[in-house]
C-alpha positions in Angstrom: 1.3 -9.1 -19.8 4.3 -6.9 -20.5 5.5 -5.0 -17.0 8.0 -1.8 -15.5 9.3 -1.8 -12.8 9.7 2.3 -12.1 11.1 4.4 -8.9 9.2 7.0 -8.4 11.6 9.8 -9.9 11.7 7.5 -13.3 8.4 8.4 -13.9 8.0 10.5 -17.0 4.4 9.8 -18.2 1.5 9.0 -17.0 1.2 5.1 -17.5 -2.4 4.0 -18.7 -2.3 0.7 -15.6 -0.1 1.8 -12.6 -0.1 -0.4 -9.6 1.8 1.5 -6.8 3.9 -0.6 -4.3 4.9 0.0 -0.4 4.9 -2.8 1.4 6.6 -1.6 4.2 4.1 0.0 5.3 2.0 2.6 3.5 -0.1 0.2 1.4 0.2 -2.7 4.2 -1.3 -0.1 6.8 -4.0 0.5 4.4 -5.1 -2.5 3.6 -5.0 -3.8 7.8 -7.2 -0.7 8.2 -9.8 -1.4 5.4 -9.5 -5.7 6.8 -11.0 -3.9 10.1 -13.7 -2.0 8.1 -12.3 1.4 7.2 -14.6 2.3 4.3 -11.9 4.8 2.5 -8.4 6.4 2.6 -7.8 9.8 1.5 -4.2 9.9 0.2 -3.0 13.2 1.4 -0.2 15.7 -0.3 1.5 16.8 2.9 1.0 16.7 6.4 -0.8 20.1 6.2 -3.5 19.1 3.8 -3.5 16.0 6.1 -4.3 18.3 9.1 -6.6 20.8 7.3 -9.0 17.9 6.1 -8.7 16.5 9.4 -10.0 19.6 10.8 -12.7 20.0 8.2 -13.9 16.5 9.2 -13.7 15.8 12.8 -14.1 12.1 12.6 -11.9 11.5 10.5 -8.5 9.7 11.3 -5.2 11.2 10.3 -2.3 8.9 10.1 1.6 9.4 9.5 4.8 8.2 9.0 7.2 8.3 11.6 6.4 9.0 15.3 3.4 11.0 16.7 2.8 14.4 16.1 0.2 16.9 17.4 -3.2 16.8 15.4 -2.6 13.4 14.0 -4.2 10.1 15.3 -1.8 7.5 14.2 1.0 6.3 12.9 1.6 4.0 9.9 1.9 1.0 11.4 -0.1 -1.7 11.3 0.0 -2.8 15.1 -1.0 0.5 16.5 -3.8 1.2 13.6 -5.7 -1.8 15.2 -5.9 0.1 18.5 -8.3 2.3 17.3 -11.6 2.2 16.4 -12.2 1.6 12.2 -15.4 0.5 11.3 -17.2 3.1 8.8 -14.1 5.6 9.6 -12.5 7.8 6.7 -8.8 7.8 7.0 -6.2 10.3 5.6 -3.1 9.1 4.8 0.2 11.1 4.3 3.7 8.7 3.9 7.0 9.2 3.0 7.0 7.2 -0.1 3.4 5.4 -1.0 1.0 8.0 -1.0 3.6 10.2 -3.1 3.6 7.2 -5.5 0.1 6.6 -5.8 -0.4 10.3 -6.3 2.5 11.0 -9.1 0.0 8.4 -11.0 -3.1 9.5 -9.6 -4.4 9.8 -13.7 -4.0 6.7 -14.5 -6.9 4.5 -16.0 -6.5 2.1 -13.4 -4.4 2.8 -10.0 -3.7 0.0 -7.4 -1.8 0.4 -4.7 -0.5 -3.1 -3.3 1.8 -5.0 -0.8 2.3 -8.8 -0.1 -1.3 -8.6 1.1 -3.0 -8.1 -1.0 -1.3 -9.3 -3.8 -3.0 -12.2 -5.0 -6.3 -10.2 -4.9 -4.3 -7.1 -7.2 -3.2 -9.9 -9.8 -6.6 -11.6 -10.1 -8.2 -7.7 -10.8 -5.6 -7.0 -13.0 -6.2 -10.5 -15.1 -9.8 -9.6 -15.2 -9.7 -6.6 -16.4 -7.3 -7.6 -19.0 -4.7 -5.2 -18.2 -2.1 -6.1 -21.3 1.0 -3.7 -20.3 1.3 -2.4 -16.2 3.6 -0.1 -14.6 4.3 -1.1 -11.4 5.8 2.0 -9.4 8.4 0.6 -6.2 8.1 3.5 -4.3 10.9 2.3 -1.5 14.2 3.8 -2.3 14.0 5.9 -5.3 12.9 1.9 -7.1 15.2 0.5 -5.1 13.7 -1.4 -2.3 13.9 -4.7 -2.5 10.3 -5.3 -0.5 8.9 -3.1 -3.6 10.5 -4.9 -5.9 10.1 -8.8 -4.7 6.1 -7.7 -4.5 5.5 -6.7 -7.7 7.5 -9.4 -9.6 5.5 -12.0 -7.5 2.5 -10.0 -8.8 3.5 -10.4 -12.3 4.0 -13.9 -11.9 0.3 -14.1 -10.2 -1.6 -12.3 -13.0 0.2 -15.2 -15.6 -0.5 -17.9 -13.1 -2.6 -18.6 -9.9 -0.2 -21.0 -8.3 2.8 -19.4 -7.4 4.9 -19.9 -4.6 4.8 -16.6 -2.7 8.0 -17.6 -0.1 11.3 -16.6 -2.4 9.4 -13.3 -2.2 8.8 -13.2 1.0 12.2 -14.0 1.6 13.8 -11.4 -0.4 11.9 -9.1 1.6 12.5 -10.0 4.9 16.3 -9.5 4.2 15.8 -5.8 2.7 17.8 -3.2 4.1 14.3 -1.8 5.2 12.9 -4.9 6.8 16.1 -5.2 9.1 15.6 -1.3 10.0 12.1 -1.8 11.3 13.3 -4.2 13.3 16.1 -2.7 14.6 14.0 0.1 15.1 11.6 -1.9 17.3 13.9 -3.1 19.6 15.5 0.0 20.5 11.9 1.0 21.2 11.6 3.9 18.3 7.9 5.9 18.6 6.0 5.0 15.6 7.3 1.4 15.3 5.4 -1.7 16.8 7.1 -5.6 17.0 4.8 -6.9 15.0 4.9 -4.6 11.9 7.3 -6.4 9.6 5.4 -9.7 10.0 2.0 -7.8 9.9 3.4 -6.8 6.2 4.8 -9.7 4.7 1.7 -11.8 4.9 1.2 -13.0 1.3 -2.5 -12.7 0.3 -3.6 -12.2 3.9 -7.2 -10.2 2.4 -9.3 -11.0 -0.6 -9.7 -7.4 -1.7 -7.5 -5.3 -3.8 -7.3 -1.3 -3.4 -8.6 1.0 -6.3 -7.5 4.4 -6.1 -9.8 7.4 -8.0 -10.2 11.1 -8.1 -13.8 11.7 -6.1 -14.0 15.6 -6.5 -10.8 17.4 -5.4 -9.6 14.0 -3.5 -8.0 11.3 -4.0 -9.6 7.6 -2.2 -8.7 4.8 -2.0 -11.2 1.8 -1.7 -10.9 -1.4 -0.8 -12.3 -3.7 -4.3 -13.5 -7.8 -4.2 -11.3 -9.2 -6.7 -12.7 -12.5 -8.6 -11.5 -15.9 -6.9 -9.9 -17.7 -8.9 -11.4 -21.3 -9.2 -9.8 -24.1 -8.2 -8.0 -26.6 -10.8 
């Protein structure tokens, strides 16, 4: 399988496979939420079309980066998503960085969005649908972030082989410039950042599922998909 790696502002076509990184948090968040039975994510534009669909739909859950702001629900961290209440729920998702990434590929054929946990599931969809070339977009730091990064090699390596050792990952990402300012910023008790996040995200292959994202009318959803186990040798 041939791969990219791409930043978000690298992108100059629309790739035909995209899988969309942000592993801390956007796509970590997302899949904690769906683990505790979310059944979709709207990926919003901007806060404001975050806040006008949340208005349209009253049950559903808006959610944010940074800290709390009026009309929203959440925050995108995966400590304080468990708080509330998930089963069935719709949740619409505005970040910095992920939901921009998944949407600047939004036509794609086939769209994941991915972090450390779900990774294993992401390569095993990708091997069964025979994806031959993939664009994997690191959304952290203009394709910088070395989270991003670290996640989608280790997915690369998954979709050639089944038994890789997911820790040089991990540890590459628990040493990003990123990592270390989550957890600065939980200790000096920043709004919108929880203790736990950090380990919450680098969980490799924490949920069997992988996360399709689709055009369904005039949105854009993300679903949690069961991705085929890979039988053991």
């Amino acid at each position: 399988m041939r791969t990219h790696l791409l930043g978000i502002p690298e992108l100059t076509r629309t790739p035909a496979v995209a899988v969309v990184i942000d592993v801390l948090r956007a796509f970590s968040v997302a899949a904690w939420a769906f683990a505790g039975g979310a059944e979709r994510i709207v990926l919003a534009s901007s806060e404001d079309e975050a806040l006008e669909l949340k208005d349209r739909h009253p049950g559903w859950l808006a959610l944010k980066d940074g800290p709390p702001a009026p009309g929203f629900d959440a925050v995108n961290s995966p400590a304080m998503l468990a708080l509330h209440d998930l089963p069935g729920r719709t949740i619409v998702q505005k970040t910095t960085s992920g939901t921009v990434g998944a949407l600047a590929v939004a036509d794609a054929r086939l769209l994941l969005c991915a972090s450390f946990v779900v990774a294993g599931a992401t390569a095993r969809l990708l091997r069964e649908r025979g994806a031959q070339e993939v664009t994997f977009v690191v959304t952290g730091e203009e394709g910088r972030a070395e989270e991003d990064r670290a996640c989608a090699e280790y997915i690369g390596r998954c979709v050639e082989s089944p038994e890789v050792d997911a820790e040089p990952y991990l540890r590459r990402a628990r040493h990003s410039r990123w990592a270390a300012s989550l957890t600065q910023g939980a200790r000096q008790g920043l709004p919108g950042i929880h203790p736990d996040d950090v380990r919450l995200c680098l969980q490799a292959d924490r949920f069997p599922f992988a996360m399709v994202a689709r055009r369904e009318g005039a949105l854009m959803v993300l679903r949690p998909v069961s991705a085929p186990v890979t039988p053991a040798r």
